[in-house]
C-alpha positions as CSV (number, residue, x, y, z in Angstrom):
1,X,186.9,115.0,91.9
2,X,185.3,113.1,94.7
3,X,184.4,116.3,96.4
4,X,182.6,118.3,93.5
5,X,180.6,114.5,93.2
6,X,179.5,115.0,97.3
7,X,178.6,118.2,96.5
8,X,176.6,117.6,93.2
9,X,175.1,115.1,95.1
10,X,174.1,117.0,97.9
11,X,172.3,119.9,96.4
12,X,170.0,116.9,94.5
13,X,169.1,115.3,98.0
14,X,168.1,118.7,98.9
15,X,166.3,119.8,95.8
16,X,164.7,116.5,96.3
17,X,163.5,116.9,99.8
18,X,161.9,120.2,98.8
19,X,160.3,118.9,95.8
20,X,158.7,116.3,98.3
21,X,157.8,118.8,100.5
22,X,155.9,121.0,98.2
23,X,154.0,117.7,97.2
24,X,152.8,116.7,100.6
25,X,151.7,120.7,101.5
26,X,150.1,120.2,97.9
27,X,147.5,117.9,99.8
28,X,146.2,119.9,102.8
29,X,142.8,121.9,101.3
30,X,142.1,124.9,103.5
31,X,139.2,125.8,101.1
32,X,136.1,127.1,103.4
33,X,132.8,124.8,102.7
34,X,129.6,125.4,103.9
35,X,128.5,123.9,107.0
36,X,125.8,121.5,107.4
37,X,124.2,123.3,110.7
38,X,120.5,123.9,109.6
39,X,120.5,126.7,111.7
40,X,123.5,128.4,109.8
41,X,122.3,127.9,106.3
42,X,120.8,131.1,104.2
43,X,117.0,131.4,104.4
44,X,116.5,130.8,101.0
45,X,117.3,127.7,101.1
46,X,115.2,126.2,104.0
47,X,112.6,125.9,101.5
48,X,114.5,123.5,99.5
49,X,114.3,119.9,100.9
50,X,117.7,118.3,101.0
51,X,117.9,114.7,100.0
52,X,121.0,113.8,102.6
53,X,118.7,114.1,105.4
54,X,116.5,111.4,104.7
55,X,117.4,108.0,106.5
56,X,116.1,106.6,103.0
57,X,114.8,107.6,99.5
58,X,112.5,104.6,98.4
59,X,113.2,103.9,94.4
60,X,110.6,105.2,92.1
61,X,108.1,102.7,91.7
62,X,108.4,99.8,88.8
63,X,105.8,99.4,86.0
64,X,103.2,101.3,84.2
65,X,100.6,103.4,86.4
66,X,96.7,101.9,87.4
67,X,93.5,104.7,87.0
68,X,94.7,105.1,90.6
69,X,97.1,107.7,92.0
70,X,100.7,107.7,91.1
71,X,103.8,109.5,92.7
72,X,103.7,111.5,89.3
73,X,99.9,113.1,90.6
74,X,99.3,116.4,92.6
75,X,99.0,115.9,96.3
76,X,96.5,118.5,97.7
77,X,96.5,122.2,96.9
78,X,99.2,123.7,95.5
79,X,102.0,124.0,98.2
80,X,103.5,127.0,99.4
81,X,106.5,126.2,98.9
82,X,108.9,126.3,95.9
83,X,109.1,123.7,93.0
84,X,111.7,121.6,92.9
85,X,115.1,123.4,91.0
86,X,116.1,122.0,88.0
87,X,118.8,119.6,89.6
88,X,116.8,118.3,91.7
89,X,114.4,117.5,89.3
90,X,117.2,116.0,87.1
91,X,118.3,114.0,89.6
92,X,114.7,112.6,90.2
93,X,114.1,111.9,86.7
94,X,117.6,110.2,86.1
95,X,116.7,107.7,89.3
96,X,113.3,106.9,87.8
97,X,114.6,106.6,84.2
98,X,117.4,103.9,86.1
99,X,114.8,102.2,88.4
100,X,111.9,101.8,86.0
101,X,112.5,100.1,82.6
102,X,109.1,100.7,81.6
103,X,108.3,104.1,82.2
104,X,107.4,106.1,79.0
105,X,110.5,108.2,77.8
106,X,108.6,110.6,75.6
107,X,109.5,113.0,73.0
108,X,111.9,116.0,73.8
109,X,111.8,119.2,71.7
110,X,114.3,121.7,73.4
111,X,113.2,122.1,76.9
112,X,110.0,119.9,77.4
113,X,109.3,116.6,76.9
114,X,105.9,115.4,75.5
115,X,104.5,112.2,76.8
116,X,101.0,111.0,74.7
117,X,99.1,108.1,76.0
118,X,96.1,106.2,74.9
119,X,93.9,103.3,76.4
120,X,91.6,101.2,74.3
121,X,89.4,99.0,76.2
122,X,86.0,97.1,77.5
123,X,84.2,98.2,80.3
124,X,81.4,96.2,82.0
125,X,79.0,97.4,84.4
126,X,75.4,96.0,85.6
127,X,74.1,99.1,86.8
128,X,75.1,101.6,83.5
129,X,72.9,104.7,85.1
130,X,73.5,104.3,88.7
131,X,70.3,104.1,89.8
132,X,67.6,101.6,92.2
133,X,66.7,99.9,89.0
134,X,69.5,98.1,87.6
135,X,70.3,98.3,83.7
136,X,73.5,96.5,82.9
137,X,75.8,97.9,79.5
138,X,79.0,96.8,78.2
139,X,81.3,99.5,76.3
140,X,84.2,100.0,74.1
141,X,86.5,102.7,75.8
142,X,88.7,105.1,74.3
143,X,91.1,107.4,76.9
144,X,93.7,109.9,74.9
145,X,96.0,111.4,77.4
146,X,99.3,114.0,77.0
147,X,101.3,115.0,79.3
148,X,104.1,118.1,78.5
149,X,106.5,119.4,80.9
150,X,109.2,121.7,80.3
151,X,111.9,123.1,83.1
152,X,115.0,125.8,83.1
153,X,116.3,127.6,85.7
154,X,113.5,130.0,85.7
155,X,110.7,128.6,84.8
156,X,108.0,125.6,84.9
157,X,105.1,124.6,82.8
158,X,102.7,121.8,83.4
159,X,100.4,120.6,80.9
160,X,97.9,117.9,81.6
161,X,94.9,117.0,78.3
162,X,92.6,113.4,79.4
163,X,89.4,112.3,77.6
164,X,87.9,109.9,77.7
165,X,84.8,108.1,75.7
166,X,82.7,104.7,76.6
167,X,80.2,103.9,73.5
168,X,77.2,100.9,75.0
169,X,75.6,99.1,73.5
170,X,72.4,101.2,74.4
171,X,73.6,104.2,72.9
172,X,71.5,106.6,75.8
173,X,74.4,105.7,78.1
174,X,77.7,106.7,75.7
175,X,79.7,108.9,78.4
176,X,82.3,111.2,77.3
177,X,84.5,113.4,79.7
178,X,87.9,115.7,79.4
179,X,90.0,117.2,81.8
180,X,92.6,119.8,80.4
181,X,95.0,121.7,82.9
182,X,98.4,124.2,82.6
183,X,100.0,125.3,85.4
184,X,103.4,127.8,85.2
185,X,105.9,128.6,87.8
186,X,108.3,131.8,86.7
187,X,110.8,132.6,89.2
188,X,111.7,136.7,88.9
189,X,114.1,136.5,91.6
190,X,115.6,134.2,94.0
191,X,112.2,135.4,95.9
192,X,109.7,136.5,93.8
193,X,107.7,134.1,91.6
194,X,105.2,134.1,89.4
195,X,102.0,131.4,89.6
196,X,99.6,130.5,86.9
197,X,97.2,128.3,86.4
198,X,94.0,127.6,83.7
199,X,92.0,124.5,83.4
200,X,88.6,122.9,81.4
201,X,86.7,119.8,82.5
202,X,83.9,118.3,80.9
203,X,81.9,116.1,83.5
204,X,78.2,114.3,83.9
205,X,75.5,114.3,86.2
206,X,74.4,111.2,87.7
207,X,70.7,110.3,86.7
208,X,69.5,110.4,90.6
209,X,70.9,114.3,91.2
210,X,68.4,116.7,91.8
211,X,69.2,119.0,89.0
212,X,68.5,116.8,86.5
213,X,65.2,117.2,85.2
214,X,62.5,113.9,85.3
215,X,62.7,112.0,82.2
216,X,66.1,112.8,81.0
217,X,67.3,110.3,78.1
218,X,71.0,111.0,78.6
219,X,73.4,112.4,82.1
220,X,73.4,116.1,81.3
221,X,77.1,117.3,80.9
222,X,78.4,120.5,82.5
223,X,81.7,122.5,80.9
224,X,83.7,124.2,83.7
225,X,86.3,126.8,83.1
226,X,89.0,128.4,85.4
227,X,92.4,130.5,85.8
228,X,94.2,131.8,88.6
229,X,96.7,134.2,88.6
230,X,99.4,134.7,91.6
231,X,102.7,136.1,93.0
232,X,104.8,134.6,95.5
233,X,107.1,136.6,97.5
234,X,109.9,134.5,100.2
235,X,111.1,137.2,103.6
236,X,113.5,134.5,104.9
237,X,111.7,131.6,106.8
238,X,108.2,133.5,106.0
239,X,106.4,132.7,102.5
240,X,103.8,134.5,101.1
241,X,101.0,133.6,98.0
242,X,98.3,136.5,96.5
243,X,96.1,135.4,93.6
244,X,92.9,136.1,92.1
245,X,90.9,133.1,90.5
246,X,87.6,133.2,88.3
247,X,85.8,129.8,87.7
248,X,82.7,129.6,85.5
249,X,80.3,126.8,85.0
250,X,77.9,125.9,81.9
251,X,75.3,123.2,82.3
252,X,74.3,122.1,78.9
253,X,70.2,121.0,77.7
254,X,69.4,117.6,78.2
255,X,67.4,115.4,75.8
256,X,64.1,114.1,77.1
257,X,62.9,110.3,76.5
258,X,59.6,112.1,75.4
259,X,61.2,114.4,73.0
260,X,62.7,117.8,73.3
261,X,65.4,119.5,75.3
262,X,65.1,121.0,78.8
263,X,67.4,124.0,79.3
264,X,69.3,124.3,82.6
265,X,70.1,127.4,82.0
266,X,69.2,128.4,85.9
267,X,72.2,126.4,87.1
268,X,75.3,128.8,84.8
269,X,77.1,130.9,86.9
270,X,80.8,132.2,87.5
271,X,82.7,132.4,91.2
272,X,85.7,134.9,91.2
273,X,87.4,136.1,94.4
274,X,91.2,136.2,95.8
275,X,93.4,133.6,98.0
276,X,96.2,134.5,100.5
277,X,98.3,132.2,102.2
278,X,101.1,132.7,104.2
279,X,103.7,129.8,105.0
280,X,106.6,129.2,107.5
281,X,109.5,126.9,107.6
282,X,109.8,125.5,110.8
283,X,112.0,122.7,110.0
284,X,113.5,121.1,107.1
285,X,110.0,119.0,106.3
286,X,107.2,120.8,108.1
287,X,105.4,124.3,107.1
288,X,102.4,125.6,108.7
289,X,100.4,128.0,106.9
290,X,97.0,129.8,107.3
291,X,95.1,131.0,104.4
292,X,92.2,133.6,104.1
293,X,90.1,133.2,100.7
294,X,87.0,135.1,99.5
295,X,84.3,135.7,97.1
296,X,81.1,136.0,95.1
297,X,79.5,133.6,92.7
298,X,76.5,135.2,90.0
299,X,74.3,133.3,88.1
300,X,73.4,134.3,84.4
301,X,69.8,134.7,86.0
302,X,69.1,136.6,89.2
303,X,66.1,134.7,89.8
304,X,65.8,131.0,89.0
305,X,62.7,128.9,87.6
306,X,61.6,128.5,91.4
307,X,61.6,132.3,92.3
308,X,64.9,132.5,93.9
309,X,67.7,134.6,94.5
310,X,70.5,132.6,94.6
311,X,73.6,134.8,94.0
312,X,75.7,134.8,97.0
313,X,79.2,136.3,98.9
314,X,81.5,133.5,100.9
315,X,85.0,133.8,102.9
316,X,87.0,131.1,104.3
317,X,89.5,130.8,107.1
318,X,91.8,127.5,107.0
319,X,94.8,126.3,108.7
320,X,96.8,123.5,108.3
321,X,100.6,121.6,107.9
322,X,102.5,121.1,104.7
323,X,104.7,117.6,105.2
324,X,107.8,117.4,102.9
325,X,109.9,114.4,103.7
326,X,110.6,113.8,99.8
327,X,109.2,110.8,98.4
328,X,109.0,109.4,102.0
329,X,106.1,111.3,103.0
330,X,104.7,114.3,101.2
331,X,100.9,116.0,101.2
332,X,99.1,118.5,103.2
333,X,96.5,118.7,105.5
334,X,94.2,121.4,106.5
335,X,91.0,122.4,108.8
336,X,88.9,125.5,108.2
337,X,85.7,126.9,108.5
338,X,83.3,128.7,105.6
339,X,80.4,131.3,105.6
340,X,78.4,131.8,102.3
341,X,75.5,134.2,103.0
342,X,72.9,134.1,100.3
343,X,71.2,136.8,98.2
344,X,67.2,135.5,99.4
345,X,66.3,135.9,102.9
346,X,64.0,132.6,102.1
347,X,67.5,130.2,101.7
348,X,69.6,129.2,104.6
349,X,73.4,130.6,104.9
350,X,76.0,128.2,104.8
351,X,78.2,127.4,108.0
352,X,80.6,124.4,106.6
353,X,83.3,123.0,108.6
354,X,86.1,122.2,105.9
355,X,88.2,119.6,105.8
356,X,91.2,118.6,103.7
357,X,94.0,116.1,103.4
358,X,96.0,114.9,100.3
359,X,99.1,112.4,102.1
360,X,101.5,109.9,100.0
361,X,103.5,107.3,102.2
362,X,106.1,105.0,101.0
363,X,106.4,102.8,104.2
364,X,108.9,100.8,102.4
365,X,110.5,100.6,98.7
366,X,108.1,99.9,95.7
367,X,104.7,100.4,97.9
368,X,102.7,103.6,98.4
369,X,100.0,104.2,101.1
370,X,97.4,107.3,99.9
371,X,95.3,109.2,101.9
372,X,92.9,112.0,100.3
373,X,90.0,113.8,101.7
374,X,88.5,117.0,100.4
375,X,85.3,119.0,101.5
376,X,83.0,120.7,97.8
377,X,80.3,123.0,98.3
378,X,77.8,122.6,94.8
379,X,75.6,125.0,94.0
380,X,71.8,123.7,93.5
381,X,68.3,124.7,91.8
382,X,66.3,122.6,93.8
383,X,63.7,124.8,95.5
384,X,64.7,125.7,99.1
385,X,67.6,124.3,99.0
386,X,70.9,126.5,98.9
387,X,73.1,123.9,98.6
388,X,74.8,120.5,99.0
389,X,77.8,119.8,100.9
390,X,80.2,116.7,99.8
391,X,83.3,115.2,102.2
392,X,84.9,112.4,100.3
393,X,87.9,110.4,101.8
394,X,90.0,107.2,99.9
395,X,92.6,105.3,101.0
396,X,94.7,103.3,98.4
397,X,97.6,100.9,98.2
398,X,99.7,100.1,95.4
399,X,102.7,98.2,95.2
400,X,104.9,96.7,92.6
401,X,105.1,93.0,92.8
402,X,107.8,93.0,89.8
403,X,109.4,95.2,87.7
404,X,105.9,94.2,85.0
405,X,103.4,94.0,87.9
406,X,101.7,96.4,89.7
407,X,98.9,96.3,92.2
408,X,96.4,98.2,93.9
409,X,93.4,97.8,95.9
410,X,91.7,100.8,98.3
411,X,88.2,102.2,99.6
412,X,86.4,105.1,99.6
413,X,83.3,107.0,101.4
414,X,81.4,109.6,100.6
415,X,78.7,111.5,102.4
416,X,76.2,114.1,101.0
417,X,74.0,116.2,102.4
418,X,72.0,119.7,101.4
419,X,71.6,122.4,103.5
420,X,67.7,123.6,103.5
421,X,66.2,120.0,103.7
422,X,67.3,116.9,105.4
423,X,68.3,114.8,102.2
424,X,71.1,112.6,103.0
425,X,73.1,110.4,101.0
426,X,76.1,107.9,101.8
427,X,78.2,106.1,99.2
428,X,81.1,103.8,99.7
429,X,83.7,102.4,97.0
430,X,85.7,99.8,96.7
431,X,88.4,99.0,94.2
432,X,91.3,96.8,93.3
433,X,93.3,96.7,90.0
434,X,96.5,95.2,88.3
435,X,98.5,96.2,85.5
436,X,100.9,93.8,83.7
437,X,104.1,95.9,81.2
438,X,104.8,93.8,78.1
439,X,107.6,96.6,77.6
440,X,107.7,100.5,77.5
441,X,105.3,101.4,75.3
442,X,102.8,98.8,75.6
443,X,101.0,96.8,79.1
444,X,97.6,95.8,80.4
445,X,94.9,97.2,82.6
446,X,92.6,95.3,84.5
447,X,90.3,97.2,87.3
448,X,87.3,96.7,89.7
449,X,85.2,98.7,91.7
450,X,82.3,98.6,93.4
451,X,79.7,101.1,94.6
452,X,76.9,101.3,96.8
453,X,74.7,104.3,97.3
454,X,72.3,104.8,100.5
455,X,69.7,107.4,101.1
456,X,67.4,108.9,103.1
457,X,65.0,109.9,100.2
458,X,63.0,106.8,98.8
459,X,64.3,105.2,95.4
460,X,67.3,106.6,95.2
461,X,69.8,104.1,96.6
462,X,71.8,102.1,94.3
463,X,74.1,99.4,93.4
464,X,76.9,98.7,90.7
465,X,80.0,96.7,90.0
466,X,82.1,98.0,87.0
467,X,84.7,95.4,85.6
468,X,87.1,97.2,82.9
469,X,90.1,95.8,81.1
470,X,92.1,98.0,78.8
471,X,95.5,97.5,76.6
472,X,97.5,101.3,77.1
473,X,100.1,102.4,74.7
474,X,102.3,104.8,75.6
475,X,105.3,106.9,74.0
């Protein structure tokens, strides 16, 4: 009897030991993982920026956004590079919907959210139409905005719709503008995607620009139109972007203090042409790409009230650096050179150095350094002239005191000048602003900014200080 109990016991100690066995073996994971050598990841990915390599990811900023730029605007041209996938813009939007208890959380219907704004207001200004002769206004503002977005794992639309209207108390000065814009993203394949992109803005001409005619009662208004259409195609560290773009501009009549409308009918024309930029990864955060763009722009009249042919064919060579660093430092920069040559002999070509940069810098957590420059080429009526040439640069600062406060404060300068005469013109801006969240749907705007406008031709430099406060309400 004592024996079979030895032996009973026995086999349990063994089956025991096994068991054990089995159980520590059960922990050992031979399972092969990717490696986190750069160098050894696939090429599709190297487009993709990936979070763990950043030392640090400042939060998303706290409180409701100024008139001035946001993380949430577009930094420069339209990379080269992918959009975010729809993780990573998950992640992103779950950070800023943890770090920000006052951002708006909008509606969602299926895949997009819809986000509608308004901002009711006063605006104050002592120089209303901008020009040597100072005519102070105050106004009641009214600026609608929606934003829609929508996101799967194949595509991305965009939809951007602003207005705004100031009504003064001298009814001659009433302003209204929009900006309407929808951009798409639809990926084919893991390297072929579709681009798309159609816009509408509705803007005014100052009182003191050469197209508008003497003795205008009212800023004329033009309507611009435009669409692009491109394909995207990835060969490994090599990225690729064809499109075609249209853009057509309508300058409405303008009412005359004496009576009657002037047509500016001369000025309507529509620029169409085609884009290619080519991309390469480099590293994890830096691209260099070169681009190669041309086209022609027709007027709805050949010849214009002065006798000239102004319809014209351009190209452009530009080079520059995307910087992706994640909401550490994003943007891109560029340098480039343009030649326009015009339809009559009697106008002078254009040779435009071009110059553009769009950077956003968080130094440190809750503050944002912005740094934008852009070069525009506008077409003109004024007799022997066959253009003007704008470079515009601003540098802003923003950062969030609190979780309700936000700050900002930047500068700006702008320098004009048209090719076929010597008129020069030099404008600086400065602005500060401060926005206070009484929750998430609801905060205060209150903004500053001051202008000052030299030139070269007599009586038209100028002076104005605009002083706005406005309540926004927000879903």
């Amino acid at each position: 009897m004592p024996r079979s109990i030895l032996l009973a016991l026995a086999v349990m100690a063994a089956a025991h030991g096994a068991a054990a066995q089995e159980s520590d073996s059960a922990v050992v994971d031979f399972v092969l993982r990717p490696t986190d050598d750069p160098d050894s990841r696939v090429d599709d990915d190297i487009w993709a920026w990936d979070s763990a390599q950043e030392d640090s990811i400042p939060e998303d900023e706290l409180g409701p956004p100024l008139a001035g730029p946001t993380t949430e605007d577009p930094i420069g041209p339209p990379p080269a590079g992918p959009l975010p996938s729809e993780p990573q813009r998950a992640e992103r939007r779950v950070r800023g919907e943890e770090t920000d208890p006052f951002a708006a959380i909008g509606m969602r219907i299926g895949a997009f959210v819809i986000r509608p704004a308004i901002e009711i207001g006063v605006e104050a200004t002592d120089n209303v139409a901008g020009t040597e002769d100072k005519v102070g206004a105050v106004g009641l503002a009214v600026a609608p905005e929606i934003n829609v977005r929508g996101a799967t794992d194949r595509y991305e639309i965009e939809i951007d719709l602003r207005g705004e209207a100031i009504s003064y108390d001298r009814e001659e000065f009433n302003a209204q503008t929009a900006d309407a814009r929808a951009r798409a993203r639809y990926e084919v394949t893991s390297r072929t995607a579709l681009i798309g992109e159609a816009g509408y803005s509705r803007t005014l001409d100052d009182f003191t620009d050469p197209d508008t005619p003497g003795g205008a009662a009212e800023r004329p208004a033009v309507d611009t139109f435009d669409a692009s259409l491109g394909i995207e195609q990835r060969f490994g560290r090599v990225k690729a972007e064809l499109s075609g773009f249209a853009e057509r501009a309508v300058h409405e009549e303008v009412l005359l203090s004496g009576g009657g409308l002037a047509s500016r009918e001369e000025l309507d024309n529509t620029e169409y042409g085609g884009r290619l930029r080519t991309a390469y990864a480099s590293g994890r955060s830096l691209s260099p790409f070169v681009e190669v763009a041309g086209g022609r722009r027709d007027y709805d009249r050949n010849v214009d009230d002065s006798g000239f042919e102004r319809e014209s064919i351009w190209g452009e060579l530009r080079g520059g650096l995307i910087i992706d660093r994640g909401a550490k430092v994003s943007g891109e920069v560029s340098l480039g050179y343009r030649r326009e040559d015009i339809e009559d002999s009697r106008l002078e070509d254009l040779d435009i150095l071009l110059a553009d940069a769009s950077i956003l810098w968080s130094p440190r957590r809750l503050t944002e350094v912005r740094f934008d420059f852009s070069t525009d080429t506008m077409s003109t009526s004024e007799p022997g002239v066959s253009a003007s040439v704008l470079y515009a640069g601003r540098l802003t600062l923003a950062r969030s005191l609190t979780p309700r406060i936000r700050a900002e404060t930047g500068a700006g300068l702008e320098f004009e000048r048209s090719v076929g005469d010597d008129d020069r013109d030099v404008t600086f801006i400065g602005f500060a602003g401060a926005s206070y969240a009484f929750n998430r749907t609801a905060s205060l705007e209150g903004r500053y900014i001051y202008e000052r406008t030299e030139s070269n031709q007599p009586g038209d430099d100028s002076e104005a200080h605009i002083v706005s406060v406005r309540l926004r309400l927000q879903r």
